[in-house]
Kinemage of the C-alpha trace (Angstrom):
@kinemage 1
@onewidth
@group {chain A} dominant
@subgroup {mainchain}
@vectorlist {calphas} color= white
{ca unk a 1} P -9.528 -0.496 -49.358
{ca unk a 2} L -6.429 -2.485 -48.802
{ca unk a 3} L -6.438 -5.756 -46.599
{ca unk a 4} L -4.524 -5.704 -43.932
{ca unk a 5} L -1.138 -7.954 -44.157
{ca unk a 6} L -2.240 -10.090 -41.567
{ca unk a 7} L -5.535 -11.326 -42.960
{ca unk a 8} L -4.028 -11.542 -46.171
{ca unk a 9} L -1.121 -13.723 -44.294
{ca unk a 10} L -3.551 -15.650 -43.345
{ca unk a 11} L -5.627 -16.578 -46.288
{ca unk a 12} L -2.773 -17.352 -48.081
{ca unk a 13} L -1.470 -19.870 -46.063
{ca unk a 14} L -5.198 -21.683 -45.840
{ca unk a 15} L -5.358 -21.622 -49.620
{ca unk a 16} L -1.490 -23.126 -49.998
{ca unk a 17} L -2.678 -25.620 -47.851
{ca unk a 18} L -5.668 -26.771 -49.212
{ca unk a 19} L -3.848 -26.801 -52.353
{ca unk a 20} L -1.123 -29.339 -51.610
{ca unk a 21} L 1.717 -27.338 -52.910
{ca unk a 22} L 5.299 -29.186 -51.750
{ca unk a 23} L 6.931 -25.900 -50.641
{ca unk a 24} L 4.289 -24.055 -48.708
{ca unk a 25} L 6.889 -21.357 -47.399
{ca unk a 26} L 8.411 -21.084 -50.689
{ca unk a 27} L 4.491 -20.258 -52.231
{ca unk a 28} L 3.617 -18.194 -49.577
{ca unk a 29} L 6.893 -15.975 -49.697
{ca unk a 30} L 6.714 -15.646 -53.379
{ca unk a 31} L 2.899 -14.206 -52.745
{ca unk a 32} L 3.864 -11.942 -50.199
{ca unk a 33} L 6.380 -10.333 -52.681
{ca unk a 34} L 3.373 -10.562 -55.714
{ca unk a 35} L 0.648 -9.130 -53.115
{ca unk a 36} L 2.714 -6.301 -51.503
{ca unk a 37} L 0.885 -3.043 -52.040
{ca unk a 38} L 3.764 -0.590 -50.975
{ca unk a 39} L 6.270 0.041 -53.678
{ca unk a 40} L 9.095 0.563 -51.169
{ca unk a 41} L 8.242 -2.692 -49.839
{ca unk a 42} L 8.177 -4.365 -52.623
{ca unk a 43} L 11.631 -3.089 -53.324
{ca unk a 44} L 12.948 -4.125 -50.014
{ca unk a 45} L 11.700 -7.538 -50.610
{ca unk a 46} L 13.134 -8.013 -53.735
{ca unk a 47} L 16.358 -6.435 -52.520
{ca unk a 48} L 17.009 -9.608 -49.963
{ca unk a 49} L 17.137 -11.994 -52.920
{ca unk a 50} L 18.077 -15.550 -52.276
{ca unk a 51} L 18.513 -15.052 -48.976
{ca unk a 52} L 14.611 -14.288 -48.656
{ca unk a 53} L 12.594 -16.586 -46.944
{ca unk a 54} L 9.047 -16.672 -45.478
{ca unk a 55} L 9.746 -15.451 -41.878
{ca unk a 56} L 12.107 -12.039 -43.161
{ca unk a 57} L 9.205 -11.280 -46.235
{ca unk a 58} L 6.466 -11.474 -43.428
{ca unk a 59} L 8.972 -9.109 -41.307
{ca unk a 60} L 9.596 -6.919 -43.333
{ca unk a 61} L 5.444 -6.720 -44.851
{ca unk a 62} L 4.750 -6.354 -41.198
{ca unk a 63} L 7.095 -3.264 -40.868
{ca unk a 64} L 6.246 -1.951 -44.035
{ca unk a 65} L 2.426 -2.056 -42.911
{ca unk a 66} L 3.306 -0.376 -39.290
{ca unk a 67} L 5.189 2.359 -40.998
{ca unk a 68} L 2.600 3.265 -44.060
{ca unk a 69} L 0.286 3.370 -40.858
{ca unk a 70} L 2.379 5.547 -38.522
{ca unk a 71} L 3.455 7.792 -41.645
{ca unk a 72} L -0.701 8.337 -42.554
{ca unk a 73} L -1.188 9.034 -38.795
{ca unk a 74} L 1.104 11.830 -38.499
{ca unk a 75} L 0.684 13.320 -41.875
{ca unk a 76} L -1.071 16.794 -40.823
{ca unk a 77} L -4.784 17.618 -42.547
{ca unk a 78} L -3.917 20.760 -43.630
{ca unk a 79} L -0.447 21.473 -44.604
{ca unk a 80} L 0.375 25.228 -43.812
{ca unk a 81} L 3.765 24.858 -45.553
């Protein structure tokens, strides 16, 4: 089963810390990117380039999460078409 963003948000940022890196952010971004489990949002992180940093790859995780969920919720059991 996947983990949900947030608790893998989380671990990540105890485990850069423990670890000393110098650029925590930097790590943590570049992990979110690695660790995302949605092809489109993998795409959609890579698409933002330089200009990604931590807060816009954990906003755009976040609303890649939210949608897969909303997306799974409305998907009907049994498709009649």
């Amino acid at each position: 089963e996947k983990e949900p963003f947030e608790q893998f948000l989380t671990k990540l940022k105890i485990e850069v810390k423990d670890c000393g890196y110098k650029d925590r952010d930097e790590m943590v971004r570049d992990r979110v990117v690695i660790g995302c489990y949605s092809q489109k949002g993998r795409e959609k992180l890579i698409q933002e380039g330089s200009e990604l940093v931590l807060e816009k790859a954990v906003d755009i995780a976040r609303t890649q999460e939210m949608s897969n969920t909303q997306l799974q919720s409305m998907a009907p059991e049994d498709k009649n078409y």
